[in-house]
C-alpha positions as CSV (number, residue, x, y, z in Angstrom):
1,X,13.8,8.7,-1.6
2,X,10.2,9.4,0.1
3,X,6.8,9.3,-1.6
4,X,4.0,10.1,-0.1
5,X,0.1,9.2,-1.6
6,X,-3.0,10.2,0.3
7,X,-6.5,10.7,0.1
8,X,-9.1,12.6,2.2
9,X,-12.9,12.9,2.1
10,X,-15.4,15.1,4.1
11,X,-17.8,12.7,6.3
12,X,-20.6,15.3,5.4
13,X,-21.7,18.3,3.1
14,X,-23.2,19.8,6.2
15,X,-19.9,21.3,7.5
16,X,-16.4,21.8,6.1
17,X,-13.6,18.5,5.9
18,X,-12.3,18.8,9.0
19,X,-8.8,16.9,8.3
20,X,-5.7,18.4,7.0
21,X,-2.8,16.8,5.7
22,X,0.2,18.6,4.6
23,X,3.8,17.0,3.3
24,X,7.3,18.8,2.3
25,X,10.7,17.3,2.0
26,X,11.3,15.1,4.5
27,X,8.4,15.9,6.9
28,X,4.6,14.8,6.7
29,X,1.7,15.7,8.9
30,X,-2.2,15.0,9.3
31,X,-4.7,16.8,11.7
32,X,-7.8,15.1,12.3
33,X,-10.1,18.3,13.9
34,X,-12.6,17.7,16.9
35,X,-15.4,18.0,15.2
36,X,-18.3,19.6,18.0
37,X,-22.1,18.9,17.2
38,X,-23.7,22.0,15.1
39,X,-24.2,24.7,16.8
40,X,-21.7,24.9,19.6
41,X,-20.8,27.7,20.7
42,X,-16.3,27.1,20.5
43,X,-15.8,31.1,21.5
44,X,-13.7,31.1,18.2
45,X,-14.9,32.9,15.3
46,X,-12.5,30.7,12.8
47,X,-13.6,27.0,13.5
48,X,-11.9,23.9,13.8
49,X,-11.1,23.2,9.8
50,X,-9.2,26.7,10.1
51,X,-7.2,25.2,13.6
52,X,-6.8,22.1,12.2
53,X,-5.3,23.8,8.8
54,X,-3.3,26.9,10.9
55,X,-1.8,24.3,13.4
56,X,-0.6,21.6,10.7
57,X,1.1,24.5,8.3
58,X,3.0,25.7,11.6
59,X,3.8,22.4,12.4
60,X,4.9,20.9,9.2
61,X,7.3,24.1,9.3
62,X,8.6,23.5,12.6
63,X,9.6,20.1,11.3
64,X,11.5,21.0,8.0
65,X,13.5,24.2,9.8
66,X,16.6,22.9,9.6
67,X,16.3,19.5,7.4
68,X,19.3,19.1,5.4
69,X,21.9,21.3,7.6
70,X,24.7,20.0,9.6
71,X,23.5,19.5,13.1
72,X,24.2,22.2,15.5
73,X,24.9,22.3,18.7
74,X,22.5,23.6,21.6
75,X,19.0,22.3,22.4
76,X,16.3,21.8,20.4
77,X,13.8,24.1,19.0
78,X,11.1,25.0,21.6
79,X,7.8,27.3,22.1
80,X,8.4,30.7,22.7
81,X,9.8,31.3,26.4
82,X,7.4,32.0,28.8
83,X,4.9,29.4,27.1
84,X,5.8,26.6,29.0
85,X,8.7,24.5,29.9
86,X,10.2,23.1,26.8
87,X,10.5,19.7,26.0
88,X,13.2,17.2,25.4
89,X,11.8,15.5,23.0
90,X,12.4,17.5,19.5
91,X,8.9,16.9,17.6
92,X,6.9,17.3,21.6
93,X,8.7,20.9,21.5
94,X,7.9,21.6,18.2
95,X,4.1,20.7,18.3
96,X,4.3,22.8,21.6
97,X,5.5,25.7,19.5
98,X,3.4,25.0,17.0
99,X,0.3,25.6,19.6
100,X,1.4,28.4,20.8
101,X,1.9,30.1,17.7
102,X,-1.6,29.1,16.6
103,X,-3.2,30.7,19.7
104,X,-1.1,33.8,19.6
105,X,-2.6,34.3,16.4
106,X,-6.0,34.4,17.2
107,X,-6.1,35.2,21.4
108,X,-7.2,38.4,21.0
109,X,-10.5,37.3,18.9
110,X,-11.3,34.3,20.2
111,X,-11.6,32.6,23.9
112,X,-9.1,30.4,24.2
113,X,-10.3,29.4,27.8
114,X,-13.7,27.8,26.7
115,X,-13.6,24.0,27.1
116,X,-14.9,23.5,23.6
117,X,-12.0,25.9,21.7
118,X,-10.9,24.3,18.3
119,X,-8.9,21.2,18.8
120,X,-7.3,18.4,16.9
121,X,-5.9,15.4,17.1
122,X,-2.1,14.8,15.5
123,X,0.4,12.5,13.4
124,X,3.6,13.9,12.4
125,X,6.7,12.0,10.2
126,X,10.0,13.3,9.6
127,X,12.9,11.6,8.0
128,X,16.1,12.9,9.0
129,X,18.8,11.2,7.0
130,X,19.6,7.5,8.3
131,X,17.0,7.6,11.1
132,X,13.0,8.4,11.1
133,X,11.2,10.5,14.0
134,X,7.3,10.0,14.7
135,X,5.0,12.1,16.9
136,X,1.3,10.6,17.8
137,X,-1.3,12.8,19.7
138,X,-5.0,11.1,20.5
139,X,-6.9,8.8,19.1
140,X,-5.2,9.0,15.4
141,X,-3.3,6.3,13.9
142,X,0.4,5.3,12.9
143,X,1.4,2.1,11.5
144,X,4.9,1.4,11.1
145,X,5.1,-1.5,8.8
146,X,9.1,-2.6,8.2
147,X,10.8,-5.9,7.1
148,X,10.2,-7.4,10.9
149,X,7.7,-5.1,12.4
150,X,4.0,-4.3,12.1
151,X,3.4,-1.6,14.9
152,X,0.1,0.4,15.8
153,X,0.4,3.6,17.8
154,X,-1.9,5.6,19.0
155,X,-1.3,8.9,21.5
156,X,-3.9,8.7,24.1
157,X,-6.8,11.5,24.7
158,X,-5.7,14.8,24.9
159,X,-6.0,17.0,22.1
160,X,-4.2,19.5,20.9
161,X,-5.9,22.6,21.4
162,X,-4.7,26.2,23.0
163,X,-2.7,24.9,25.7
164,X,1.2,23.8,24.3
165,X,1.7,21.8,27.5
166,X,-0.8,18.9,25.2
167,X,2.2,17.9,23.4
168,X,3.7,16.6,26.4
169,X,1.2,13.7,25.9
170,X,2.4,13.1,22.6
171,X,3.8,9.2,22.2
172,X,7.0,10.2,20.7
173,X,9.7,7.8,19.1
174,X,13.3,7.7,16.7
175,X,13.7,4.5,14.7
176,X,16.6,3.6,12.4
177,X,15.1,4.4,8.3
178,X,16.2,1.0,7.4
179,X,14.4,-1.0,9.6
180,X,11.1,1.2,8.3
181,X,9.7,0.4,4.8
182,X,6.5,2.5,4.8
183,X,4.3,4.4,7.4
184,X,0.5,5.0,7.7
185,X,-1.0,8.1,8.7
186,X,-5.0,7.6,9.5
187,X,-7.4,9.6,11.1
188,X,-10.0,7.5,13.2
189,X,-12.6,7.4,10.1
190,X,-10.3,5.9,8.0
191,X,-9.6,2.7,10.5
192,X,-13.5,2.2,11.2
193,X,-13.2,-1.0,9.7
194,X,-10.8,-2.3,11.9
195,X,-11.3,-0.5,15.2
196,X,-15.2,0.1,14.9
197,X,-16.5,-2.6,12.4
198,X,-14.0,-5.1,13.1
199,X,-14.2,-6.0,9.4
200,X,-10.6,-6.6,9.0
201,X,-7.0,-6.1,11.1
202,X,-4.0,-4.1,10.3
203,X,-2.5,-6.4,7.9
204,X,-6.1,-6.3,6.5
205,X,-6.3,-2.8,5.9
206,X,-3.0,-2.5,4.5
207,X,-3.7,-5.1,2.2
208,X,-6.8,-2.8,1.2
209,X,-4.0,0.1,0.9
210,X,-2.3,-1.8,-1.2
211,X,-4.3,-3.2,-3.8
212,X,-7.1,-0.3,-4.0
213,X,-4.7,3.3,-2.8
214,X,-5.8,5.8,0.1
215,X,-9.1,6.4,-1.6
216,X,-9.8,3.2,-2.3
217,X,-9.8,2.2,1.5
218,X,-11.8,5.0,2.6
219,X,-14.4,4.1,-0.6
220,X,-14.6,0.7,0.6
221,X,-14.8,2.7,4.4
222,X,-18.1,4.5,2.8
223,X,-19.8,1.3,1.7
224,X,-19.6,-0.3,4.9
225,X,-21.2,2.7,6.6
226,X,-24.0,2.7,3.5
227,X,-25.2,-0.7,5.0
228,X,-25.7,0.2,8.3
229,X,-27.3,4.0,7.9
230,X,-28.8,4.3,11.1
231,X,-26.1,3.1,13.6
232,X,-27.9,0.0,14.3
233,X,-24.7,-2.5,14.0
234,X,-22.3,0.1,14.8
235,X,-23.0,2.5,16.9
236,X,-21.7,5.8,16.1
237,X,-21.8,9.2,16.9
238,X,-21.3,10.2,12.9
239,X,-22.9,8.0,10.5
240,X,-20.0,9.1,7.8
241,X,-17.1,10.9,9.4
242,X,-13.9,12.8,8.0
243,X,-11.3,10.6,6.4
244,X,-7.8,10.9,5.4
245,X,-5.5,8.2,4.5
246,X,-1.6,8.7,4.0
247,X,1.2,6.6,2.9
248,X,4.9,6.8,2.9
249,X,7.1,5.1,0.8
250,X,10.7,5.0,2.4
């Protein structure tokens, strides 16, 4: 059995949340979108909620093709040839593909060569039978909390944008399901209190998690940001920013 809860709350009313998160059978993703100041020019006319929300759907398909069937031989699933070189790693190829089909779909409207094109960040589960595969891509958070492990990954700082060859970065990894209880999918303004307010640690937050659900963390998230409005005790560049909060149950 898998259960996934989760929570997610715009950081403000002045622009669109930002974060996506998506599950299906077996598979679970969250997007956390670069969000630009106001104003800048991304040469896209969609925006970075709509790359955030077209990358994750492709994604989260890429990762559930196939769940369920017998193995079959051959190499994995990659981006569409000519894109780039594909990858060994299964969920690597896949977010590859997944970038590729996200800027075929909107090349011909858009330029996909301007520095500032929609990006994201990206956290990707998927539980295939007796064994569990994780993909982490910038500064988003995975914890992997099992009977003997507490584990914090996070993928680095390239973003996934137009270019496929960004899931190469991607911290990548296959763990046995039983030594896995639950996982936790964050985007960076749902860990403030740990990695920007040093309020609590990992086993803190979890605790919070536990005894208050993903909203309740990123509620007690808000009121810590309430008390410092300006960015006085913790500087910031957004006084509230997107939040999204996932957990999984294995």
């Amino acid at each position: 059995m898998m259960q996934v809860a989760w929570a997610t709350d715009q950081g403000s009313p002045e622009r669109r949340n930002e974060d996506f998160v998506a599950a299906a059978l077996g598979a679970v993703v969250v997007l956390d979108g670069c969000g630009l100041p106001l104003g800048t020019d991304l040469g896209c006319v969609h925006g970075t909620a709509w790359y955030a929300r077209s990358l994750g759907t492709r994604l989260l398909a890429r990762l559930t093709d196939g769940l369920g069937e017998a193995p079959q031989a051959g190499p994995p699933v990659g981006p569409p040839e000519g894109a780039h070189r594909p990858s060994r790693r299964p969920l690597a190829a896949r977010l590859a593909g997944a970038i590729s089909d996200v800027a075929a779909s909107h090349r011909s409207t858009c330029d996909l060569r301007r520095a500032t094109t929609p990006a994201a960040t990206v956290l990707a589960l998927r539980v295939r039978g007796d064994v569990v595969d994780y993909l982490v891509l910038a500064d988003s958070t995975l914890l992997l909390d099992g009977p003997d492990i507490l584990q914090e990954i996070t993928g680095g700082h390239v973003y996934a944008a137009a270019d496929p060859a960004a899931a190469e970065h991607a911290i990548t990894g296959t763990m046995p399901r039983r030594d896995l209880r639950r996982a936790f999918l964050l985007t960076d303004g749902a860990t403030r209190l740990v990695d920007g307010f040093g309020r609590t640690d990992w086993p803190g937050l979890i605790g919070m998690i536990d005894e208050h659900g993903p909203a309740g963390l990123i509620g007690r998230t808000r009121d810590a940001e309430r008390t410092d409005p300006d960015g006085a005790r913790w500087p910031r560049n957004k006084i509230h920013d997107d939040a999204t909060v996932v957990t999984v149950t294995l």
